[in-house]
Each structure stands twice: as structure tokens, then as C-alpha cells.
N, C-alpha and C positions, 0 to 999 in steps of 0.2 A: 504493500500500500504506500510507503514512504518514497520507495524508488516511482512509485508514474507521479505523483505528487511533483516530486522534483525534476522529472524530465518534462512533464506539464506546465512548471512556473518558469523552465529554460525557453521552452516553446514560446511562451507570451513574452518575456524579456529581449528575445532574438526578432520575435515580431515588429517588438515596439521600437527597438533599435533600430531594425532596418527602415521601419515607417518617418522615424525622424531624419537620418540621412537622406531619404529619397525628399522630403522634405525640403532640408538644409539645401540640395543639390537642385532642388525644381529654384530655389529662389535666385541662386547665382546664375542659372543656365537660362532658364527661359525669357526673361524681360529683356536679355541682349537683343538689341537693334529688334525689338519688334515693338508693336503699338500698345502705347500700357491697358489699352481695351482689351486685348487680345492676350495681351500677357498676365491680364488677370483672369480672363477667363480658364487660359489654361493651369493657372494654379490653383481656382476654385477646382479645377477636375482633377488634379492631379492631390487636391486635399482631400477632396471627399470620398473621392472613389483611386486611391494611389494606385493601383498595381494596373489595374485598368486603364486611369489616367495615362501612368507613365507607357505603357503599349501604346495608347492611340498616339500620344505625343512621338514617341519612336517610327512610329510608323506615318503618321501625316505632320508631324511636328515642324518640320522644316520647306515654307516654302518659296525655295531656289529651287532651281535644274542644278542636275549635278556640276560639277566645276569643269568637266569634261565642255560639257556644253557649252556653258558659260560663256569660256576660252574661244567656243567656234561662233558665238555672236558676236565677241569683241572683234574676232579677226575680220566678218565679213562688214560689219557695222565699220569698221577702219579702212577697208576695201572700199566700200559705197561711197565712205565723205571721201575720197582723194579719186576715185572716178567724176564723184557727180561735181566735183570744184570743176574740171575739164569740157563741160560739159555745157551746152544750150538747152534750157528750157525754159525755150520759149519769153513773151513779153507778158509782166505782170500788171495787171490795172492799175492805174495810178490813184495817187493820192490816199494810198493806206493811212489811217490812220497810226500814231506810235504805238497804242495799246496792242494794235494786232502785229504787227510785224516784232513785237517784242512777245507774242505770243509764239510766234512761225521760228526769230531766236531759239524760244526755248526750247521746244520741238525736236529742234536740229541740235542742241546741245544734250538733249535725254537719250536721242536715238533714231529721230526721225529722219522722213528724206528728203530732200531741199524742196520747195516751194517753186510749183511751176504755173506758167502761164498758157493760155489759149487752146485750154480744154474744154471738150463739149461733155456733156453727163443727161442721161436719159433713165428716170425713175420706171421701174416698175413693181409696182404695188401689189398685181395680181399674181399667185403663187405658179400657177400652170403656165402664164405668159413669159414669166422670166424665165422658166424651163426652156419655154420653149425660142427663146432670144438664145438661149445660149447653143441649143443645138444648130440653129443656124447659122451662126459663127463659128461653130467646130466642122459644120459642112464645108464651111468656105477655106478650112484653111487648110496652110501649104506647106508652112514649114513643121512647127509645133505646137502643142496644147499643153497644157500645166493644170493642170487638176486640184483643188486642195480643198477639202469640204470636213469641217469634224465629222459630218457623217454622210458616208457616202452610200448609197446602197443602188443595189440595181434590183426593179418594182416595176410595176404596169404603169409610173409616172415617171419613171425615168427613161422607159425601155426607150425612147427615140435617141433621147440623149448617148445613151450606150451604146446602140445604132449609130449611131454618128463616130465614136471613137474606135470602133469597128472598123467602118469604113475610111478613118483618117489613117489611121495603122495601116492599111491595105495598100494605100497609095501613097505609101512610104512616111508620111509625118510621124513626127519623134512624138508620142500621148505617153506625159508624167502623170502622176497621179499622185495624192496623197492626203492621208487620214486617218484618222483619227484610231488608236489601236482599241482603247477603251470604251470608247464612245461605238463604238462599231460590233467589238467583238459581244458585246452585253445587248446587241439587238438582233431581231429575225434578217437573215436573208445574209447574214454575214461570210460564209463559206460561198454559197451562189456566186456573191458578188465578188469574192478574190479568184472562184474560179474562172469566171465571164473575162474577168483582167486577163489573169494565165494567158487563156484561150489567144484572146483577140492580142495580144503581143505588146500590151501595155508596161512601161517601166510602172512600179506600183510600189508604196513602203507604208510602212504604218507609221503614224509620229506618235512621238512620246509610248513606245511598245512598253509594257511592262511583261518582262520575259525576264528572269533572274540568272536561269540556268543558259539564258543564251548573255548574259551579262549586259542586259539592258533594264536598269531598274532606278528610278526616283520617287520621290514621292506619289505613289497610286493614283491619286483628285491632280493630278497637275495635266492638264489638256490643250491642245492645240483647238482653239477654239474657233480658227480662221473659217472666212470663205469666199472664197475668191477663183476667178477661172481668167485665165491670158493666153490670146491667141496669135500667133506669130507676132507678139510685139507689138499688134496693133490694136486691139480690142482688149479690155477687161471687163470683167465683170468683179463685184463686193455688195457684201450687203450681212445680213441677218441668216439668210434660207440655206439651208444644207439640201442638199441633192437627195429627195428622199422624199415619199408621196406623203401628201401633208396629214395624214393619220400617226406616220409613223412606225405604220403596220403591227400596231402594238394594239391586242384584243380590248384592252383596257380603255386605251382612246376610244376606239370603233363604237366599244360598248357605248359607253357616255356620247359619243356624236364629236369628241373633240378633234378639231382640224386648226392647223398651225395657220394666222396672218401675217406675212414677211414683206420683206423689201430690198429689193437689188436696185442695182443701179449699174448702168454700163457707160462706160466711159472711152474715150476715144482724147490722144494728145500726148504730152511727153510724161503724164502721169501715171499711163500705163505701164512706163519701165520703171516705176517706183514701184508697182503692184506687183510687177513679174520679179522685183529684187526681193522682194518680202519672200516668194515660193521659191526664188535661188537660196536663200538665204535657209529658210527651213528644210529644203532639199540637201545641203551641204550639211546642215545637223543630222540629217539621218542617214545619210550614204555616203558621208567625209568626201564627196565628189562636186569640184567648184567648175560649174559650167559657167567660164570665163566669158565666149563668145556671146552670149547671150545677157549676159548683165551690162548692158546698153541702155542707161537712166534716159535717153533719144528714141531708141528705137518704135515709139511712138508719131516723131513727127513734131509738125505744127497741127494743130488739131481745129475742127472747125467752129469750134464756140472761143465763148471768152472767158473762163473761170480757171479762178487761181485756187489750185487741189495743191496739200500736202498729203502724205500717205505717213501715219504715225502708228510703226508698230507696238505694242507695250509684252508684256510678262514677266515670268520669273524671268527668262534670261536676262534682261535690264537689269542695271543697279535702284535705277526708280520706276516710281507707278508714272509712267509715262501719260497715259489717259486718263488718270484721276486727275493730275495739274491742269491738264487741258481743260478736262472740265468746268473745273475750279476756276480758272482765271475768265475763261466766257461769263461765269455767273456772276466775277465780278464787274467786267465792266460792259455789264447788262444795262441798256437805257433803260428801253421800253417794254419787250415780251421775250420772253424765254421760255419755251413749249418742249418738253423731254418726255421721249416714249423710251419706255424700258419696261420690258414684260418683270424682271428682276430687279427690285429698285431700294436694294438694302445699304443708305450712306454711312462715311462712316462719320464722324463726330465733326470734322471739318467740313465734308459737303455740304451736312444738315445746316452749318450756320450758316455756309456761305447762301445757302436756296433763302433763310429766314432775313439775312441781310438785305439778299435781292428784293424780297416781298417789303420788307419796312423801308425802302427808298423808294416805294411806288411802283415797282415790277411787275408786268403781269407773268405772273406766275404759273404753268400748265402741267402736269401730269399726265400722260397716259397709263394705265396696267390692265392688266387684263381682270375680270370679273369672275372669273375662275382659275384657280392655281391647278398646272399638272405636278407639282413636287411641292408634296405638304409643307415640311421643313421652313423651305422658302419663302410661297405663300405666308405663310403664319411672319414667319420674323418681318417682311414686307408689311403686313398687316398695322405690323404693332407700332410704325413712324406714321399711318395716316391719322391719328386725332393731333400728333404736334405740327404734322403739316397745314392740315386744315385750319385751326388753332392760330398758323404764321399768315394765312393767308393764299395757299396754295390750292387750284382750283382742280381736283380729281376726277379725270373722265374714268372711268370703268366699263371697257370692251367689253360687249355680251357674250355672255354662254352660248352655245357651246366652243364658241371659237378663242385660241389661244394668241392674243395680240405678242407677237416675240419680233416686230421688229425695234429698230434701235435708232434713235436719232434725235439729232439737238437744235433748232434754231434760235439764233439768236437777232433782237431786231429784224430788220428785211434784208440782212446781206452776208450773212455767216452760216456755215450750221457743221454739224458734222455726221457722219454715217456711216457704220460698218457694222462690226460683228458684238462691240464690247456694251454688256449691259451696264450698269449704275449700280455697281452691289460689289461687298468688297471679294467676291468670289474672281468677276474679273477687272478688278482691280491690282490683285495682290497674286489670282494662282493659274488664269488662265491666259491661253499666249491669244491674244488679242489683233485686230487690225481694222485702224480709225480712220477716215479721210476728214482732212478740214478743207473746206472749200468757203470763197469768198466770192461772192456774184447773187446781186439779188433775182437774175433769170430761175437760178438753181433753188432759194430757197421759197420763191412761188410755185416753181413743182411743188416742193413740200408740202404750203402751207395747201395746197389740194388735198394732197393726201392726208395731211389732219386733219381738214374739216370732214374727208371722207369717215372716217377713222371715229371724230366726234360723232357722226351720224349715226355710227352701229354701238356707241355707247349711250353710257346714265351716270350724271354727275354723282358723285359721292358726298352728301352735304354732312356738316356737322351734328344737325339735328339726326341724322338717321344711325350717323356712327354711335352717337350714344346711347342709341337701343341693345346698343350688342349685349347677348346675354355673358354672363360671368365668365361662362368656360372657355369661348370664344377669346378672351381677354389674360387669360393664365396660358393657354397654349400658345399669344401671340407670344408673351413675352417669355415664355419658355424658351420657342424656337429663335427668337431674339437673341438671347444669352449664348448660344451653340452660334450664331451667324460670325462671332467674333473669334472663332477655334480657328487662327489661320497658322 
């Protein structure tokens, strides 16, 4: 009886020993260089629940790209600036104000790519048109196609598109590809679609693969988030939309009726070989292979509109959140309206002021999200900043059910805006690899302000009176999933 007594009181002594070093060691280790949001939340997890905490923290704790990586963005990011210095692009509009050209500065100093002039840009808002814009520009072309979609799949919405990259293989064009490893492998039609590549003779790679045993491995959640498609140099496409029919082909969608509302944009000028460096650039991360000849910031041309497009890529690879400053500096020096669609719209404590700042200097202030959340988590912590926005003066459209509003875009006054892939949430702000275009031309952001007011028309404002009907539970889960939004 005395002997398990005393191997039982060593058991809880060695317990609570090691409880408190893990302890002592969460406090030195984790607040380095991260946001003291985020560094508290991970030591409320790593107090409450240690052994737990400490796994998750081990496993998603850190989020950079490994230093491998890292290494191959400095190089190509140092390759870009001392091409694109040599380089024409194009004439830029005059009479910039200094706020923005001190914005396009900083761009270029995070990691952006220079600022060109006399590009033309054509919205498309509906999901099957811009499918189908892009398969006609994969028909036309001659030399090569660049592929890069976080999820690519081949479906009875894509099959023309795939059809076309068929046919561009056939008659000799060089079709890269690439996507997304995670994002792909965890959906239907995954094998089909690497087999269809095989087949038709596509170069194809996965980004960001989590394979261990083939010694490919970083942080799990860390995704290439991009989407984008470049065709001989001449055409691009960016925007929101993954190549992939707007169900998702996911039972769960179907069931409910959900179908994804996106937005491309195709563009033509010397801004396309900023678009095509962004896919050299992720292409040399995953195939250590620098297609030299083709990284031509030119090879676009003079283009036949007049808009001044930068291309600002962000993620772990950077040192900074490249797209959160962006952001940040349009809401400062916001006159009059500033309209943000993000299906994802979780800021972090510096956005939120900068949006309440904008509101108390007279701003109109605009929101879009969608009315229905497809990832709870999300949803909920999104939830839980509409009574302070509201509260500031922010005015909430809410997309209707069943449809999921996921494109992405910023206008600012009548002559700025920006558009690509990266939501308002610090998911891609801090862990996904992101790509932003700012563009300056009031022609380009009256396309938009179309497609907002279209946008406004399938929504229902979110008033403060209605928010504070919500019932209790509603309001514990927001803030639950709130608390977990800052686990970066």
C-alpha cells in the first residue's frame, strides 16, 4: 500500500513539474515577433488545455514557409526589382496625388511589382462567363498557358476549359499548371483531375504539398491561395473564382442549394507580366526551375485602356503582411466612400480602428458578406465584429441565401480600388499566399461600383435594431469562435 502511495505522489509531482516548464517555456517562446492578440490566445490554450495546446502550437504554431522557401522568394523578388528597373511600363496618369504614389512606394518596398500604365481591365461578375472568357483565351493561344487556381478540378463546369488545355498541348503550347495540394486533395474529383493533366501532357505540381516522407512539409493551414491564369504574355486573368463548378461538388453544398458568387477580371497591358511573375515566381518554389525567358514585366505590350494596375503579392513568404498595409493606408486616406466585399471579414485590432476612424470623419462606410456562412468557425468569429461595426457606423449589406458572396474587392472614392484573391480576415493576412491588384482609373472602379449595386440588389441590410435580437447562444458561439480567429 505505501509503495503505489509513493509512486502515485511521484506521478503528480513529475506532472506538475513538467506543467510548469511547459508553462515557463510557452511564455519566453511564443509572444516573439507575433501579435500580442494572438500570443495571448495561444497561451490561454497552451494554459488551459497544455499538452494539447502545446501539439497544436507545434504543429500550426508557426506561421512562415519554411526558410527553404523563404530564400527562393527573396531571390526571385530581387530578380523582379533589377528586371522590372530595365524595363517600360508603359505611361502612368498624371497628376497622382502624394498619398497614393507613397502608397504604390510602399508596395514596391514590401514586395510588390512596379506600377504600370495603359492597361485595359474587363470585370466579370458572372461565374460561368468568366469560365468561359478564359477558355477562349486558352483557345487562342500559341505559345503558353500558366495555370494557378487553389482549386483546380476538372467537372461538367470546367470540362470546356480542360478541353481547351487538351487541345493547347496538342498543338505544341507549353500548359503549366498549379494548385493547390491541400485545398484539392481534401475535395471530390481530385485523382480524375491529376489524371486528365497526366493524360493531356500538362506540366502540373501541387503548391504548398504536405508530403513528409517525400520531405515536403510546413505548416498544414498555410495555402496558396492565388488565382490567376496568363496566356502567352498577353492576357491575364485574377480575381476571387477557382476553376471548379460553383457547388463545389461537395453533397453538403448541393444539399443546402449553396453556389459560390465570384469575380474575375481580365486584363490586357504591361500588367500582365506582373501577373505571369507572380506564377514564375510560385513555379520556381515548387520545381526550383527559373523560367528566365519568360519573366518579361513587357511582355504584355502597351495595352489599350488607361489604368494604372500594380500587382501586390502578400504571405508567409514576405517579411510583412503586405495586403493588410494596403488596406490600411486606402482607409486612411478615404474622402468620401469606401465599399469592401469580403465573404471573410475577420480584422485585426488595427483594421477595426482604422474602418471606425474612417466612419467618424464622415466616410461612407460599406460592407458586403454573405448571409450565410459555408465554414462555421468563421462565420461565427465574422459575426461577432458586426454590433461594433454597426455601433461605428458601418453600413452591412448581407448576400442572400442560398448563394455564397466570396468575391473580394475595395473601392475607394471614384478612382482606386483593389481586387484579387485576399479576403479581410487575418487568415489571409498572416497565412495564406495571397495576390492583390491596385488599380487607379475611375473607368475601372464604375465597372465596380455596377457590380455593387448589383451585389446590393440580391442582398438585406443588417440594421442594429435586428442585431440585437440575437438570441444568447448565437452570441457565446460568436465570441467563442472569435477567441480561436487569433490562433495564428
Amino acid at each position: 500500500m505505501i509503495s503505489i502511495t509513493i509512486d502515485w505522489t511521484w506521478w503528480v509531482f513529475a506532472g506538475l513539474a513538467v506543467d510548469l516548464i511547459i508553462r515557463i517555456i510557452a511564455i519566453i517562446v511564443v509572444p516573439r515577433n507575433r501579435r500580442p492578440t494572438a500570443a495571448m490566445a495561444w497561451l490561454l490554450a497552451i494554459y488551459f488545455i497544455p499538452y494539447v495546446g502545446v501539439l497544436l502550437f507545434l504543429l500550426i504554431g508557426n506561421p512562415k514557409l519554411p526558410k527553404k522557401r523563404r530564400v527562393k522568394q527573396d531571390q526571385i523578388n530581387a530578380y523582379i526589382r533589377e528586371a522590372s528597373g530595365r524595363l517600360e511600363l508603359g505611361t502612368l496618369r498624371p497628376n497622382a496625388p502624394e498619398w497614393f504614389r507613397a502608397v504604390v512606394r510602399m508596395n514596391r518596398n514590401l514586395g510588390a511589382l512596379p506600377m504600370s500604365g495603359d492597361n485595359a481591365a474587363q470585370l466579370y461578375p458572372g461565374y460561368e462567363s468568366s469560365i468561359a472568357a478564359m477558355t477562349e483565351e486558352v483557345r487562342k493561344a500559341q505559345r503558353y498557358v500558366h495555370v494557378e487556381f487553389y482549386i483546380f478540378k476538372s467537372d461538367r463546369t470546367t470540362d470546356a476549359f480542360m478541353h481547351e488545355l487538351e487541345a493547347a498541348v496538342a498543338r505544341g503550347v507549353r500548359v503549366r499548371v498549379l494548385l493547390d495540394h491541400w485545398a484539392n486533395a481534401s475535395k471530390p474529383l481530385y485523382r480524375e483531375t491529376v489524371k486528365r493533366l497526366d493524360a493531356m501532357g500538362a506540366e502540373w505540381h501541387l503548391m504548398l504539398p504536405v508530403q513528409p516522407l517525400k520531405g515536403k512539409y510546413q505548416r498544414p493551414d498555410l495555402r496558396n491561395h492565388r488565382k490567376l491564369l496568363v496566356v502567352d504574355g498577353a492576357v491575364a486573368f485574377m480575381g476571387s473564382q477557382n476553376m471548379i463548378d460553383s457547388t463545389y461538388n461537395l453533397r453538403r453544398n448541393i444539399r443546402r442549394g449553396l453556389r459560390w458568387v465570384d469575380l474575375m477580371v481580365r486584363v490586357e497591358g504591361p500588367v500582365v507580366g506582373s501577373i505571369n511573375a507572380v506564377f514564375l515566381s510560385d513555379w520556381y518554389s515548387e520545381t526550383d526551375e527559373v523560367l528566365i525567358g519568360e519573366l518579361d514585366l513587357s511582355a504584355g505590350g502597351i495595352g489599350p485602356g488607361d489604368l494604372d494596375c500594380q500587382v501586390v503579392p502578400s504571405g508567409p513568404g514576405f517579411e510583412f503582411e503586405n495586403n493588410l498595409k494596403l488596406f490600411m493606408d486606402l482607409l486612411f486616406h478615404t474622402r468620401r466612400r469606401i465599399i469592401i466585399i469580403s465573404p471573410y471579414f475577420i480584422p485585426d485590432e488595427s483594421l477595426l480602428l482604422a474602418i471606425e476612424a474612417a466612419c467618424q470623419r464622415g466616410v461612407d462606410v460599406q460592407l458586403f458578406v454573405s448571409e450565410e456562412g459555408d465554414q462555421a468557425m468563421v462565420y461565427h468569429a465574422q459575426r461577432s465584429y458586426y454590433e461594433e461595426l454597426l455601433r461605428a457606423g458601418v453600413r452591412i449589406w448581407m448576400y442572400r441565401k442560398p448563394y455564397i458572396l466570396h468575391a473580394k474587392s475595395v473601392t475607394v472614392d471614384d478612382e482606386y480600388a483593389v481586387i484579387g484573391s485576399s479576403n479581410m480576415d487575418m487568415r489571409s493576412f498572416g497565412l495564406n499566399l495571397e495576390v492583390s491588384m491596385l488599380v487607379r482609373g475611375s473607368e475601372f472602379v464604375d465597372q465596380l461600383r455596377q457590380v455593387e449595386d448589383m451585389y446590393r440588389k440580391n442582398s438585406r441590410e443588417l440594421t442594429l435594431e435586428e442585431w440585437n435580437k440575437q438570441p444568447l447562444r448565437s452570441t457565446i458561439l460568436d465570441n467563442l469562435a472569435r477567441l480561436t480567429s487569433a490562433l495564428q
